[in-house]
PyMOL commands that place a pseudoatom at each C-alpha (Angstrom):
pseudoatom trace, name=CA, resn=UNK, resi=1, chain=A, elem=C, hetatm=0, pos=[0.000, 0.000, 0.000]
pseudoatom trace, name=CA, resn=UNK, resi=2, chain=A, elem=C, hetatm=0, pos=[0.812, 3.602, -0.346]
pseudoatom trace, name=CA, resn=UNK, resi=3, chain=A, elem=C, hetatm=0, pos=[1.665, 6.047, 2.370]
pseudoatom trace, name=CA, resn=UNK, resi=4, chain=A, elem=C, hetatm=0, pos=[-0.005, 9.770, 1.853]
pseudoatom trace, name=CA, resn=UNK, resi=5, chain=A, elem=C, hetatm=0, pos=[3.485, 11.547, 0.393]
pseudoatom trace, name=CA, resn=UNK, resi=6, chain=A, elem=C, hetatm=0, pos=[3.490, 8.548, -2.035]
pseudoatom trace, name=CA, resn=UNK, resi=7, chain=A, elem=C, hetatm=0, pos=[0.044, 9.230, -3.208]
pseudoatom trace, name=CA, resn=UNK, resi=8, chain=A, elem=C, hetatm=0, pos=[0.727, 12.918, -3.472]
pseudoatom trace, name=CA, resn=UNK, resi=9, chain=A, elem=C, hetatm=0, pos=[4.033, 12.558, -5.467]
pseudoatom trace, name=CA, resn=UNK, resi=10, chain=A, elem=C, hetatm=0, pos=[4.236, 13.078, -8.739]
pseudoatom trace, name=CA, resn=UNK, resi=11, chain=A, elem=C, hetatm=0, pos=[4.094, 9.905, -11.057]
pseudoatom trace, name=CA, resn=UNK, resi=12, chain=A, elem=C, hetatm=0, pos=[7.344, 7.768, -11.175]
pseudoatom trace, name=CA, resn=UNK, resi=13, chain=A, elem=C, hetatm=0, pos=[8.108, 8.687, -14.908]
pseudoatom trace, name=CA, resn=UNK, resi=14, chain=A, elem=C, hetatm=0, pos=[8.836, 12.232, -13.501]
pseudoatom trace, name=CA, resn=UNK, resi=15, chain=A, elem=C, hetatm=0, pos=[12.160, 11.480, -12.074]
pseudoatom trace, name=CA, resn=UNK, resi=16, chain=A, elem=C, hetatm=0, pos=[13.200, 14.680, -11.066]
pseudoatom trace, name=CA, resn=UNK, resi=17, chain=A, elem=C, hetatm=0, pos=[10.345, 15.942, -9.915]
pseudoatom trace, name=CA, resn=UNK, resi=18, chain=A, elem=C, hetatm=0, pos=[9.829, 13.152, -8.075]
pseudoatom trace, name=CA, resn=UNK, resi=19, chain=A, elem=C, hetatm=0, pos=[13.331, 13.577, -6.135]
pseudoatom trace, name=CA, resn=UNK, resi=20, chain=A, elem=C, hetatm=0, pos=[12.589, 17.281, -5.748]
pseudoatom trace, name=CA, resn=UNK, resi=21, chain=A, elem=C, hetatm=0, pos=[9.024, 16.095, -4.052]
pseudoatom trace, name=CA, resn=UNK, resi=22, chain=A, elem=C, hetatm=0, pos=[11.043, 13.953, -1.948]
pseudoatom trace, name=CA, resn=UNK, resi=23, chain=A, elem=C, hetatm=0, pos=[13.273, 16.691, -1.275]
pseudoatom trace, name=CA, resn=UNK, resi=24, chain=A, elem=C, hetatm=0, pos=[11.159, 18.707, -0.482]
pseudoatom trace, name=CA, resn=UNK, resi=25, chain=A, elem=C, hetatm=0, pos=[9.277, 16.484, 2.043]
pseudoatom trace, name=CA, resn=UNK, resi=26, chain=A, elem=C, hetatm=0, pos=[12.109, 15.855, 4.146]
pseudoatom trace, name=CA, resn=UNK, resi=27, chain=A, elem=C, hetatm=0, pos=[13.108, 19.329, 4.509]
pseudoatom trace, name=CA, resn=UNK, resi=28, chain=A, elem=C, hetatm=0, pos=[9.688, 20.459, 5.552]
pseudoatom trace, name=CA, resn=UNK, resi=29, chain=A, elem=C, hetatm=0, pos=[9.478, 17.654, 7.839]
pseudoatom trace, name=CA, resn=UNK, resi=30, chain=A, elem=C, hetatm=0, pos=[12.808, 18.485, 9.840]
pseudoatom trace, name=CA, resn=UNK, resi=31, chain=A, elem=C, hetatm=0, pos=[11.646, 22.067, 9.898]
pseudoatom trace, name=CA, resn=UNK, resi=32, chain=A, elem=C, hetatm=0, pos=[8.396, 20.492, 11.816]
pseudoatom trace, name=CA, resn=UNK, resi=33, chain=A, elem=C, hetatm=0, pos=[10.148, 18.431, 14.098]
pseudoatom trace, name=CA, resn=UNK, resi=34, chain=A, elem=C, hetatm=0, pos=[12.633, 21.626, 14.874]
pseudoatom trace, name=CA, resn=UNK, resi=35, chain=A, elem=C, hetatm=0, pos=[9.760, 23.799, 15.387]
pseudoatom trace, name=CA, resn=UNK, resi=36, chain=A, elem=C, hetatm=0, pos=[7.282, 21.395, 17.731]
pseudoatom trace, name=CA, resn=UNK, resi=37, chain=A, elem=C, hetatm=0, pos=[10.979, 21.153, 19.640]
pseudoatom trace, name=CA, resn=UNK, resi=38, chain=A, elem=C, hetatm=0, pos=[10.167, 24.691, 20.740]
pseudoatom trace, name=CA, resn=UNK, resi=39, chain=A, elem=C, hetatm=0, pos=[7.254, 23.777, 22.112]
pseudoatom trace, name=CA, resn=UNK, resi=40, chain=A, elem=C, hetatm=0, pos=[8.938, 22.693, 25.525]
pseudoatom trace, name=CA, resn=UNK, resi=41, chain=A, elem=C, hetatm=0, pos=[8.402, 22.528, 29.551]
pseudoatom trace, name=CA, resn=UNK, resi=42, chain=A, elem=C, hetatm=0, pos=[11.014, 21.476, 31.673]
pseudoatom trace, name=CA, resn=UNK, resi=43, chain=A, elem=C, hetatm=0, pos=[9.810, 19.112, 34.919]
pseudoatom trace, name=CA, resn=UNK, resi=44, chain=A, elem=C, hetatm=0, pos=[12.022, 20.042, 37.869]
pseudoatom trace, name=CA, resn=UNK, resi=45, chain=A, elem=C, hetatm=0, pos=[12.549, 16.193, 38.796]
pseudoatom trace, name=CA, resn=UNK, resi=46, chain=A, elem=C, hetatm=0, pos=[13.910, 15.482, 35.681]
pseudoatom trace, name=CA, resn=UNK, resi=47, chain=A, elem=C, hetatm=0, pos=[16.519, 16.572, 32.856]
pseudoatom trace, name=CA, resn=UNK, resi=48, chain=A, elem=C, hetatm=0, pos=[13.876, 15.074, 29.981]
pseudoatom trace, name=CA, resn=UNK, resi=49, chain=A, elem=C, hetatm=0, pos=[11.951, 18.015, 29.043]
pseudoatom trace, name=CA, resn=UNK, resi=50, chain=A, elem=C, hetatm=0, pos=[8.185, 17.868, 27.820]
pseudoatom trace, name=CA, resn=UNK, resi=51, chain=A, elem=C, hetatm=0, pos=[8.317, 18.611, 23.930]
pseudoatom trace, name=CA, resn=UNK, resi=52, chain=A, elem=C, hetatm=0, pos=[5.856, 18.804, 20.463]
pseudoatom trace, name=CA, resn=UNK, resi=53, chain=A, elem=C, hetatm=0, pos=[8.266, 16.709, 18.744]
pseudoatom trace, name=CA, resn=UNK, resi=54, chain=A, elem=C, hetatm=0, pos=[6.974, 13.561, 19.439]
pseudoatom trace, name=CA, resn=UNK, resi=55, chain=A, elem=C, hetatm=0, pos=[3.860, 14.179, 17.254]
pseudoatom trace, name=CA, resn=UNK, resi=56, chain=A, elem=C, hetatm=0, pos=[5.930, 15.507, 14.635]
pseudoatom trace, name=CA, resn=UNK, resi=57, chain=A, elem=C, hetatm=0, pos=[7.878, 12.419, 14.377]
pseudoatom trace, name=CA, resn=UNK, resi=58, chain=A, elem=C, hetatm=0, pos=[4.281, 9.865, 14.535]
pseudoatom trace, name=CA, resn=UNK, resi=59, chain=A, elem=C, hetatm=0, pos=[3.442, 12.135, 11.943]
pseudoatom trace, name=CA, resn=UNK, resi=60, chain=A, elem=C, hetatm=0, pos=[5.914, 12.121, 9.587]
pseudoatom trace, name=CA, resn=UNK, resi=61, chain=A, elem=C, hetatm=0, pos=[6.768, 8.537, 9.696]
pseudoatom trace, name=CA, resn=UNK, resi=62, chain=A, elem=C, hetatm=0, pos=[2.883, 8.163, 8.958]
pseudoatom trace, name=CA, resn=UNK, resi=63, chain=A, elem=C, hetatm=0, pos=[2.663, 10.573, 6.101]
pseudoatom trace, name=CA, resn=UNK, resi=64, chain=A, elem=C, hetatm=0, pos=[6.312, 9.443, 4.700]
pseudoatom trace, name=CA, resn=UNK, resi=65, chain=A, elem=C, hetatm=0, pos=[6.964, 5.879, 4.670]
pseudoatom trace, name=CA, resn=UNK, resi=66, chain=A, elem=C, hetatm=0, pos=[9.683, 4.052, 6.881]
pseudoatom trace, name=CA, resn=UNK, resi=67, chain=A, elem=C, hetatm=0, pos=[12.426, 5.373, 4.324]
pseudoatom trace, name=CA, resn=UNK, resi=68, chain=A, elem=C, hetatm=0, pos=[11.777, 9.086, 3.899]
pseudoatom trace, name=CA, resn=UNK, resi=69, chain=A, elem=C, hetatm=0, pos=[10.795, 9.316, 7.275]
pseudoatom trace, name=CA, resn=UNK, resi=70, chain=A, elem=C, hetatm=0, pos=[13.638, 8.251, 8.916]
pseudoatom trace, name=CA, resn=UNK, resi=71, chain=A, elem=C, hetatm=0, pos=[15.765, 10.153, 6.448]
pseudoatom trace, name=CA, resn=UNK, resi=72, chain=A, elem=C, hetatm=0, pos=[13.443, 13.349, 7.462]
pseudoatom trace, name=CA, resn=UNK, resi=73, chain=A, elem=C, hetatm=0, pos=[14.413, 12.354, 11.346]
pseudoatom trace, name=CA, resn=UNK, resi=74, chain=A, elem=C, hetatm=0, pos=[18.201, 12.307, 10.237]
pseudoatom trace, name=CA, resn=UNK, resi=75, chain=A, elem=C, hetatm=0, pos=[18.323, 15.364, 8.759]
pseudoatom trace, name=CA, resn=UNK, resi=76, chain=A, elem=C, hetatm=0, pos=[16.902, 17.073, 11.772]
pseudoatom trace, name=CA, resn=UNK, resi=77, chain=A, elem=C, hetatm=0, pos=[19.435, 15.259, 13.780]
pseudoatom trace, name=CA, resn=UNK, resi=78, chain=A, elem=C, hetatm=0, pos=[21.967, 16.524, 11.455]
pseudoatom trace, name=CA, resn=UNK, resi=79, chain=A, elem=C, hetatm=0, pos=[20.889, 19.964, 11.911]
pseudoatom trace, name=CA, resn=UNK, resi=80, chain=A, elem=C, hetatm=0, pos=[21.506, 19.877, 15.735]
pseudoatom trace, name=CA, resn=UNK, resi=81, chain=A, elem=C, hetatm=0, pos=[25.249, 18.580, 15.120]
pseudoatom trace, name=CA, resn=UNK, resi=82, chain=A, elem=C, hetatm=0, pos=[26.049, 21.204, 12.395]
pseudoatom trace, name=CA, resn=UNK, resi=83, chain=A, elem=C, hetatm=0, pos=[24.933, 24.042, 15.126]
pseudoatom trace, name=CA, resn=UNK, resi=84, chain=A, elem=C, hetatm=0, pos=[21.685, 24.412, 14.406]
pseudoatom trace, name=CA, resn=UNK, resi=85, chain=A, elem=C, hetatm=0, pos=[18.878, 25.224, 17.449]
pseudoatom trace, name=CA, resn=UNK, resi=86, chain=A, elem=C, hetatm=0, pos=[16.762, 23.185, 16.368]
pseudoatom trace, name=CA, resn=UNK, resi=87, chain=A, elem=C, hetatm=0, pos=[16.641, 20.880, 19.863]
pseudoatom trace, name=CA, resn=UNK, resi=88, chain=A, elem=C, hetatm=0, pos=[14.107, 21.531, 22.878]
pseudoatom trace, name=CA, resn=UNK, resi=89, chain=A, elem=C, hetatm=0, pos=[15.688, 24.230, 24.249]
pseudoatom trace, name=CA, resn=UNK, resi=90, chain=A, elem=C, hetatm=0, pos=[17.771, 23.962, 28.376]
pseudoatom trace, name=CA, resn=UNK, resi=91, chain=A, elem=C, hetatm=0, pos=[15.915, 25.167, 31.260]
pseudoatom trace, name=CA, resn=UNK, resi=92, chain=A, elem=C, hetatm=0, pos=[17.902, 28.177, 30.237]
pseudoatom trace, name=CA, resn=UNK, resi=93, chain=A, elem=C, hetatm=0, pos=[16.836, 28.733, 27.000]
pseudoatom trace, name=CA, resn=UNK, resi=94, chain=A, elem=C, hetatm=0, pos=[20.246, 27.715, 25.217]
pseudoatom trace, name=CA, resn=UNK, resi=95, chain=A, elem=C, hetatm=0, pos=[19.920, 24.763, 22.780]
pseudoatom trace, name=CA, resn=UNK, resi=96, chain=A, elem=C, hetatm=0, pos=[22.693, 21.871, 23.051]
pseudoatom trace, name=CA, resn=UNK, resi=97, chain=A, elem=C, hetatm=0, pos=[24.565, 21.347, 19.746]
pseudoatom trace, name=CA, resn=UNK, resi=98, chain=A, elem=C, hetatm=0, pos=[27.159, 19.105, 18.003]
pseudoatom trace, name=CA, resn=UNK, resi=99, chain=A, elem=C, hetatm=0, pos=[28.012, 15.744, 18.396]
pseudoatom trace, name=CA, resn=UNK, resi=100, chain=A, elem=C, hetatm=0, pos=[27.610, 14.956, 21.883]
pseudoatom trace, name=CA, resn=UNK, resi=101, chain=A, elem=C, hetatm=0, pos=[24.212, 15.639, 21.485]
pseudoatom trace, name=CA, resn=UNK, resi=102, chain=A, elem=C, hetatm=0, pos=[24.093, 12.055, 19.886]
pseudoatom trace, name=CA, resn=UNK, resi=103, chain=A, elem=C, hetatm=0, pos=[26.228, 10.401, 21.973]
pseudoatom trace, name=CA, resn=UNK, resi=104, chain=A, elem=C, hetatm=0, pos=[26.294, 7.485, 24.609]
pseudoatom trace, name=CA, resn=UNK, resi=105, chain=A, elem=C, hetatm=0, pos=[26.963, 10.384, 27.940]
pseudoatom trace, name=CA, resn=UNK, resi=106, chain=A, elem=C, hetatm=0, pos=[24.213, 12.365, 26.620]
pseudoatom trace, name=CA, resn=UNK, resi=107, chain=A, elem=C, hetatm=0, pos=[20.432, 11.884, 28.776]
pseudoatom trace, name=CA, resn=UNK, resi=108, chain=A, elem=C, hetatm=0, pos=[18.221, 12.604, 25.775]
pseudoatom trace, name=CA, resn=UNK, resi=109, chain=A, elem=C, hetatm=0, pos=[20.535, 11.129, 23.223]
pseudoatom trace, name=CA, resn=UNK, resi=110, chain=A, elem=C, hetatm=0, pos=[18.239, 7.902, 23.203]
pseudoatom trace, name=CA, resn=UNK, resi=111, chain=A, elem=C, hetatm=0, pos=[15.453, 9.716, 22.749]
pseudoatom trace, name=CA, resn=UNK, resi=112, chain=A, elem=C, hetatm=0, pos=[16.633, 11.488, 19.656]
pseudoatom trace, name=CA, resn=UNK, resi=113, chain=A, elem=C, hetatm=0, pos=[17.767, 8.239, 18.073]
pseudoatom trace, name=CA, resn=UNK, resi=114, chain=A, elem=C, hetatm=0, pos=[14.641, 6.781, 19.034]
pseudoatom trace, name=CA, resn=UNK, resi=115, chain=A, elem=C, hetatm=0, pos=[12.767, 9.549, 16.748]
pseudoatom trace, name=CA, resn=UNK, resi=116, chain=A, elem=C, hetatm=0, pos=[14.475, 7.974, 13.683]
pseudoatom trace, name=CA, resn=UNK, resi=117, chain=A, elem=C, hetatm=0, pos=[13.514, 4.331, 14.464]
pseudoatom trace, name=CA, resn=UNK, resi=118, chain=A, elem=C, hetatm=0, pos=[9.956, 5.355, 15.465]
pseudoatom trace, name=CA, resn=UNK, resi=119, chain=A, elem=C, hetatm=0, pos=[9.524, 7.233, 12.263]
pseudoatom trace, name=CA, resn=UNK, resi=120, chain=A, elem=C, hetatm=0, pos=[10.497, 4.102, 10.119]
pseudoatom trace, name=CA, resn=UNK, resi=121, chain=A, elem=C, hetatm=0, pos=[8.473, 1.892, 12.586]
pseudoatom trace, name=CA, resn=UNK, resi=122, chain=A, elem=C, hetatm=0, pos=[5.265, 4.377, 12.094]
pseudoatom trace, name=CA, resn=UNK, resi=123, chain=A, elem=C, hetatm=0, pos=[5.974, 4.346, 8.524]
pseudoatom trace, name=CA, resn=UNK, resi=124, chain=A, elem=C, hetatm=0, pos=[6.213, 0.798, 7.272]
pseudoatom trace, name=CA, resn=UNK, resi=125, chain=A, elem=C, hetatm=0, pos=[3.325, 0.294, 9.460]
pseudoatom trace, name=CA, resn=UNK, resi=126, chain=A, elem=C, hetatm=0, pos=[1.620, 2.317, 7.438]
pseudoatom trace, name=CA, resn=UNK, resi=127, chain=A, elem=C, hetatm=0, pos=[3.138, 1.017, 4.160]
pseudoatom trace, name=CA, resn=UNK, resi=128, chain=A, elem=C, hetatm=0, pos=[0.597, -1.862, 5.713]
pseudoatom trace, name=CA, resn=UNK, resi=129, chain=A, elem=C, hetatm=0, pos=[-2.585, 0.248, 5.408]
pseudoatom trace, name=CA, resn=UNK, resi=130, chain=A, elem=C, hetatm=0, pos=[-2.305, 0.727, 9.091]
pseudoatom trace, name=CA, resn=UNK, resi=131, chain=A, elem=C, hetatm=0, pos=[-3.097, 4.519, 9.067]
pseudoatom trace, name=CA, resn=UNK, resi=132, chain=A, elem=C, hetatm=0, pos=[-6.288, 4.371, 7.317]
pseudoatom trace, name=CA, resn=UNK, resi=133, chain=A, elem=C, hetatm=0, pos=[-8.379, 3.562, 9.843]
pseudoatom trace, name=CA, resn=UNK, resi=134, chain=A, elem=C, hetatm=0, pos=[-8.748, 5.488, 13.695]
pseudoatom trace, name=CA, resn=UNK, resi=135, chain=A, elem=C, hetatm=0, pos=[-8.382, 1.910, 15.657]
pseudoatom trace, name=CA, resn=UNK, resi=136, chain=A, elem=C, hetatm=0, pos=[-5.141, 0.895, 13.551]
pseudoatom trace, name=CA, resn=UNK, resi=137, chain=A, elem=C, hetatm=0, pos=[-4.000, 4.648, 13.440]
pseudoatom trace, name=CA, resn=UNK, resi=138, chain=A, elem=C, hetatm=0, pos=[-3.783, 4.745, 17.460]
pseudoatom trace, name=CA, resn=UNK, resi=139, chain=A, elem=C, hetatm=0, pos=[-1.944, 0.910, 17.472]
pseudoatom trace, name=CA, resn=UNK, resi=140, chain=A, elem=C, hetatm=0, pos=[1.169, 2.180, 14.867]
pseudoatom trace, name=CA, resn=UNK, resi=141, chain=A, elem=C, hetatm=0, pos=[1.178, 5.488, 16.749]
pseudoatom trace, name=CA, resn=UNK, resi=142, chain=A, elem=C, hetatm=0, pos=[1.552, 3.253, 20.193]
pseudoatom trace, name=CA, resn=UNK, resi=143, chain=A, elem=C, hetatm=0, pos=[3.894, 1.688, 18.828]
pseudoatom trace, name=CA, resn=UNK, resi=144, chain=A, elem=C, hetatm=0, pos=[6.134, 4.346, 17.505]
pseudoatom trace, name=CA, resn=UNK, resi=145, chain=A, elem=C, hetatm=0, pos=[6.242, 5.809, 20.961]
pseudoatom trace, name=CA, resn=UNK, resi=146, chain=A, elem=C, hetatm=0, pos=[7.022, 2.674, 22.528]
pseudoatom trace, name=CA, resn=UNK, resi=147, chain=A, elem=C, hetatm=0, pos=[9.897, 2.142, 20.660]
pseudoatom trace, name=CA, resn=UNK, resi=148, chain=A, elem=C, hetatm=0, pos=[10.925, 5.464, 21.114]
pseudoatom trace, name=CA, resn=UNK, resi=149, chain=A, elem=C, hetatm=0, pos=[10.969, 4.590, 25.008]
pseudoatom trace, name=CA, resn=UNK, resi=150, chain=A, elem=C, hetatm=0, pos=[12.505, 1.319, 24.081]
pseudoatom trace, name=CA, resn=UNK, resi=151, chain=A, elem=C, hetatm=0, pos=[15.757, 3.595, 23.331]
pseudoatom trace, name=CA, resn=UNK, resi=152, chain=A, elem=C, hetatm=0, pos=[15.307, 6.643, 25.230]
pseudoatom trace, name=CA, resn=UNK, resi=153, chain=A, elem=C, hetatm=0, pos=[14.866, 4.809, 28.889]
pseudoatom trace, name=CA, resn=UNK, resi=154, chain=A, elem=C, hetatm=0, pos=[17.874, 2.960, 28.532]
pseudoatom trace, name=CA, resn=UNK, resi=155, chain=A, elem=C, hetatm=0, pos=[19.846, 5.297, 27.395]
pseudoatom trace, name=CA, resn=UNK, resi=156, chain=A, elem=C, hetatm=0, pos=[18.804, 7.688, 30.032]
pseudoatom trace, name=CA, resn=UNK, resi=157, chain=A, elem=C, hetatm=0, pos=[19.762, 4.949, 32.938]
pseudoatom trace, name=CA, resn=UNK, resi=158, chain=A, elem=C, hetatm=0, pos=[23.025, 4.278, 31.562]
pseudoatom trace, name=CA, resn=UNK, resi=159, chain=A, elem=C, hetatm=0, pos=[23.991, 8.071, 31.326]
pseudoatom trace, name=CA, resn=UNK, resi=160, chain=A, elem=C, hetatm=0, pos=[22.636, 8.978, 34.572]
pseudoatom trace, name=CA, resn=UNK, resi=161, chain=A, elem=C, hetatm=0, pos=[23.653, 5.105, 36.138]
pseudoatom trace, name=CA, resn=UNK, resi=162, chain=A, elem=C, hetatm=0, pos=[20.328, 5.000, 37.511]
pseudoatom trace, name=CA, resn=UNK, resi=163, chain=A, elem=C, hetatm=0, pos=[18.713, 1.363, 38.171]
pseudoatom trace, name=CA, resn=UNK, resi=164, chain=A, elem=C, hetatm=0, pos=[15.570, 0.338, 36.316]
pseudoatom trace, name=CA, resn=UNK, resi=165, chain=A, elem=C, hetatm=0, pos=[13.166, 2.016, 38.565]
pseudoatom trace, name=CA, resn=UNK, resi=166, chain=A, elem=C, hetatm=0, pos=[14.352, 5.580, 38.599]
pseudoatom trace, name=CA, resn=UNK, resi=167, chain=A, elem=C, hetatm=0, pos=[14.994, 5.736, 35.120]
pseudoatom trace, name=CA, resn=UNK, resi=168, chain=A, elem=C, hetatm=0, pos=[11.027, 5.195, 34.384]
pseudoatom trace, name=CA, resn=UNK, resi=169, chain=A, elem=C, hetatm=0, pos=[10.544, 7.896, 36.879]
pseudoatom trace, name=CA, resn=UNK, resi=170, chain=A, elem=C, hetatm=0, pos=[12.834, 10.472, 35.088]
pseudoatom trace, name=CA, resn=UNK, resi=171, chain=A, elem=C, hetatm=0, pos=[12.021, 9.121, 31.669]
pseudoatom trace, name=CA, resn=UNK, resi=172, chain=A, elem=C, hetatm=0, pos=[8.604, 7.344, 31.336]
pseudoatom trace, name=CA, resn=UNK, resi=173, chain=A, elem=C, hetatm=0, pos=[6.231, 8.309, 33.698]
pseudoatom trace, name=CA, resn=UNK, resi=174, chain=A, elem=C, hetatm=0, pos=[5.819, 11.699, 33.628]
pseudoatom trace, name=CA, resn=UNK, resi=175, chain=A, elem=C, hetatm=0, pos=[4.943, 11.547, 29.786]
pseudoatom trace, name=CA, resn=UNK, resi=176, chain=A, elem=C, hetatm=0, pos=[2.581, 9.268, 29.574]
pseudoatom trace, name=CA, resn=UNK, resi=177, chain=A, elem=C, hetatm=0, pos=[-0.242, 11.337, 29.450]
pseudoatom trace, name=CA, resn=UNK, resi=178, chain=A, elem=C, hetatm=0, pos=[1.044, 13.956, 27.372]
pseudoatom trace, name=CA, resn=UNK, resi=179, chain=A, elem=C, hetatm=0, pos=[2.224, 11.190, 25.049]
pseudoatom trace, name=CA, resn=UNK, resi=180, chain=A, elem=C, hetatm=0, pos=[-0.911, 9.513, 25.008]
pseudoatom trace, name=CA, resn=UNK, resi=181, chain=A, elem=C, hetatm=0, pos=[-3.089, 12.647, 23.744]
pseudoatom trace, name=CA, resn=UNK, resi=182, chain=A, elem=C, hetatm=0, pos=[-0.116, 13.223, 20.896]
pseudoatom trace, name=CA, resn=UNK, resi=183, chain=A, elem=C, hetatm=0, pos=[-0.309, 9.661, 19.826]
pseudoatom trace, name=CA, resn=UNK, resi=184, chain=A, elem=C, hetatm=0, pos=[-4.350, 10.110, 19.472]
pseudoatom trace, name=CA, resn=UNK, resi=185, chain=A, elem=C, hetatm=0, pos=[-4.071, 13.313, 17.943]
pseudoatom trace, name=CA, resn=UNK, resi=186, chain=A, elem=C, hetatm=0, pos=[-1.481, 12.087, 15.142]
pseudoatom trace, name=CA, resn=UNK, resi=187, chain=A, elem=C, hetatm=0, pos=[-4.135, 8.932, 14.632]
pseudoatom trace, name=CA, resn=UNK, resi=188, chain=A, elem=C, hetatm=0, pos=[-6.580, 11.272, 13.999]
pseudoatom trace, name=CA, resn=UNK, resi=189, chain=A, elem=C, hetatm=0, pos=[-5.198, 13.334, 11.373]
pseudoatom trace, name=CA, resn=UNK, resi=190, chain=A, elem=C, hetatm=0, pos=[-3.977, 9.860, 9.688]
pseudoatom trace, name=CA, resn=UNK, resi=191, chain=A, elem=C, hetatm=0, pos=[-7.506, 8.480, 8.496]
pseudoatom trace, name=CA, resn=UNK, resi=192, chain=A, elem=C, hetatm=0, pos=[-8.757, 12.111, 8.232]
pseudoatom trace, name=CA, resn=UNK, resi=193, chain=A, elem=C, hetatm=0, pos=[-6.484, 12.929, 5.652]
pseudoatom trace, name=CA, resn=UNK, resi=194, chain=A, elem=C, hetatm=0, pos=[-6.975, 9.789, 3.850]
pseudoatom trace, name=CA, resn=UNK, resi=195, chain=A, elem=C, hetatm=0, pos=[-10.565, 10.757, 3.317]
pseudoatom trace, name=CA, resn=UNK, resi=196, chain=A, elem=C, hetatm=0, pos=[-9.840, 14.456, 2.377]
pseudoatom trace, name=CA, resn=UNK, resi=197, chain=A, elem=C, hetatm=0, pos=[-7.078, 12.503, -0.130]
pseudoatom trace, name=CA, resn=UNK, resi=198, chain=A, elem=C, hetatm=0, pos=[-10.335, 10.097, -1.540]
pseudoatom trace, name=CA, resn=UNK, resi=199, chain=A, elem=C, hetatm=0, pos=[-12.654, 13.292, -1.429]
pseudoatom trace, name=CA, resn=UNK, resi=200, chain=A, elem=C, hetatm=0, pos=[-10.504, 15.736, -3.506]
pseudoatom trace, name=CA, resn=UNK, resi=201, chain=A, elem=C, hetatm=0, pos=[-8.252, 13.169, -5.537]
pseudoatom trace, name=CA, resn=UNK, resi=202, chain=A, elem=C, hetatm=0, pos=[-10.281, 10.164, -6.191]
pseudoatom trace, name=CA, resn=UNK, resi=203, chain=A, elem=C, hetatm=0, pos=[-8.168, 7.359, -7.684]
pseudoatom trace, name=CA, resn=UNK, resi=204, chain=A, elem=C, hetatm=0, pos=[-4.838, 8.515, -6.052]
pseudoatom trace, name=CA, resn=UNK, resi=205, chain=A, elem=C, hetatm=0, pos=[-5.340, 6.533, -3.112]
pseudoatom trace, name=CA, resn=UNK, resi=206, chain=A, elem=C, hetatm=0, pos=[-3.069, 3.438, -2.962]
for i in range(1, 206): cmd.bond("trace and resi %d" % i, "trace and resi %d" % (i + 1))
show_as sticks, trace
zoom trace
């Protein structure tokens, strides 16, 4: 099956309009996930700050695919090692840059590389047909944030060396709920704009 920036592409035979679509995508997309970043509220109990990004990156991989969403997810991450402030901003308002952004001593690092793998978890879920529908919509979005936990928790403990049970405390539990209404927000644009797609484009869907 198709995902939505597949339908919306121009036709195969249009190579280079196709790559500039592409292009285009992933660009935008980064420039999403940077701004949602912005959106931010640190917790005083822990050094994982509240942040938009998460439904940028459900959304993208969605929308994209596994492939050009995860490339869309790199490129952001690129953006933050080149200099770029394009990261939740510190309690302070300064945004952390370069390198050791990504690395293994850094507490959100996990977190970040979890964005790519979500995206291309979202997205070849959908590549299944799994966004067309609310029910299916809110399983790949639960999905994509699990895994983004799956890397971001661990990641956080062995940075901090904090057991098991403190590093859901810093890193899990306080954003459940605010997870949980991004995850159902992102699985309710999905199936909408599937039937905006059918409504204004019949035939394109795939």
């Amino acid at each position: 099956m198709s995902t939505i920036a597949l339908t919306l592409a121009p036709a195969r035979t249009r190579t280079s309009a196709r790559l500039a679509f592409a292009v285009g995508c992933v660009l935008a997309g980064s420039l999403l996930c940077a701004g949602l970043a912005q959106i931010s509220f640190h917790l005083p109990f822990t050094p994982v700050p509240i942040t938009g990004q998460t439904l940028g990156v459900l959304l993208i991989g969605a929308a994209y695919g596994p492939g050009l969403g995860a490339a869309t997810l790199l490129l952001y991450l690129v953006w933050a090692v080149v200099g770029l402030p394009v990261l939740a901003p510190s309690s302070d308002g300064s945004h952390a840059t370069g390198i050791d952004v990504l690395r293994f001593a850094s507490v959100t690092g996990g977190y970040l590389w979890g964005f790519v793998l979500a995206a291309a978890t979202v997205g070849w879920l959908s590549r299944l047909g799994w966004d067309r529908s609310l029910r299916s919509s809110i399983g790949a979005m639960l999905l994509g944030s699990i895994v983004i936990y799956l890397v971001g928790v661990p990641w956080l403990m062995a940075a901090l060396d904090v057991p098991l049970e403190q590093g859901l405390e810093l890193g899990l539990y306080p954003f459940v709920i605010g997870d949980t209404l991004k995850l159902l927000a992102a699985a309710g644009l999905l199936p909408a704009a599937w039937a905006l797609i059918r409504r204004l484009r019949p035939g394109r869907e795939g």
